[in-house]
C-alpha positions as CSV (number, residue, x, y, z in Angstrom):
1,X,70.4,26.9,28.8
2,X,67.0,27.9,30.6
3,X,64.6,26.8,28.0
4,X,62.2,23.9,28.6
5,X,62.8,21.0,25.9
6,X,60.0,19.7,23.6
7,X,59.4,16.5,22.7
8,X,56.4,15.6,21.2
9,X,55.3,12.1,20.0
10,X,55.1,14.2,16.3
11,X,55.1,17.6,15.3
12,X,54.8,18.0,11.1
13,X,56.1,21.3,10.2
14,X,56.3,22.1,6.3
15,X,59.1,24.5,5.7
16,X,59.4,26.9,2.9
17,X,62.3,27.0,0.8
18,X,63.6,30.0,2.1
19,X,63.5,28.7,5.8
20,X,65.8,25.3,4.9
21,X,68.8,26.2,7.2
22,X,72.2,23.9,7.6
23,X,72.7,24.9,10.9
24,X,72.2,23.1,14.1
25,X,69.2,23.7,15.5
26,X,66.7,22.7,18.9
27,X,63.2,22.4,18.9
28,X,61.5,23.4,22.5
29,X,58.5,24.5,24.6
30,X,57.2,26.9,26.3
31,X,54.1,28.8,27.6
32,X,52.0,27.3,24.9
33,X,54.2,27.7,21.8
34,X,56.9,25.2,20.2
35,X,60.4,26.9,18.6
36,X,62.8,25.8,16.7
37,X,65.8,27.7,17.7
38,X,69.3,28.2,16.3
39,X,72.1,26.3,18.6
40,X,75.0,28.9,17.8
41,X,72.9,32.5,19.4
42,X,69.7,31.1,20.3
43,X,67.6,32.9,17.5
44,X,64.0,31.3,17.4
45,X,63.9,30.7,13.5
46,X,60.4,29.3,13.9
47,X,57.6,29.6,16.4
48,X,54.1,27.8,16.7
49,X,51.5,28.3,18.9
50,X,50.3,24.5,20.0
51,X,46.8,23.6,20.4
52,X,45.8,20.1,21.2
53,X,43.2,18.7,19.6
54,X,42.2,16.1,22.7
55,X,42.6,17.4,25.9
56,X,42.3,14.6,27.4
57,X,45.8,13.5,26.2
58,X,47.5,16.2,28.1
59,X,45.9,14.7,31.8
């Protein structure tokens, strides 16, 4: 796999019923946006576009 992983200190993501999956899953980064993506054919399921609030965190 060729994907960058993610691993934030805390990322809070409310799901809607509809997106609840029982499937093994990966959360990762890249180029500014943080996926959750389906282990079995690599289908991002969700994608988020990550904006820090203090940039000074990132240095």
């Amino acid at each position: 796999n060729n994907r960058p992983d993610f691993h934030p200190e805390s990322l809070d993501i409310q799901f809607r019923t509809e997106c609840r999956v029982h499937e093994r899953i990966e959360i990762r980064y890249c180029d500014g946006f943080a996926a959750i993506t389906r282990d079995e054919d690599g289908t991002d399921l969700v994608r988020a576009q990550i904006t820090p609030r203090n940039r000074i965190a990132l240095a």
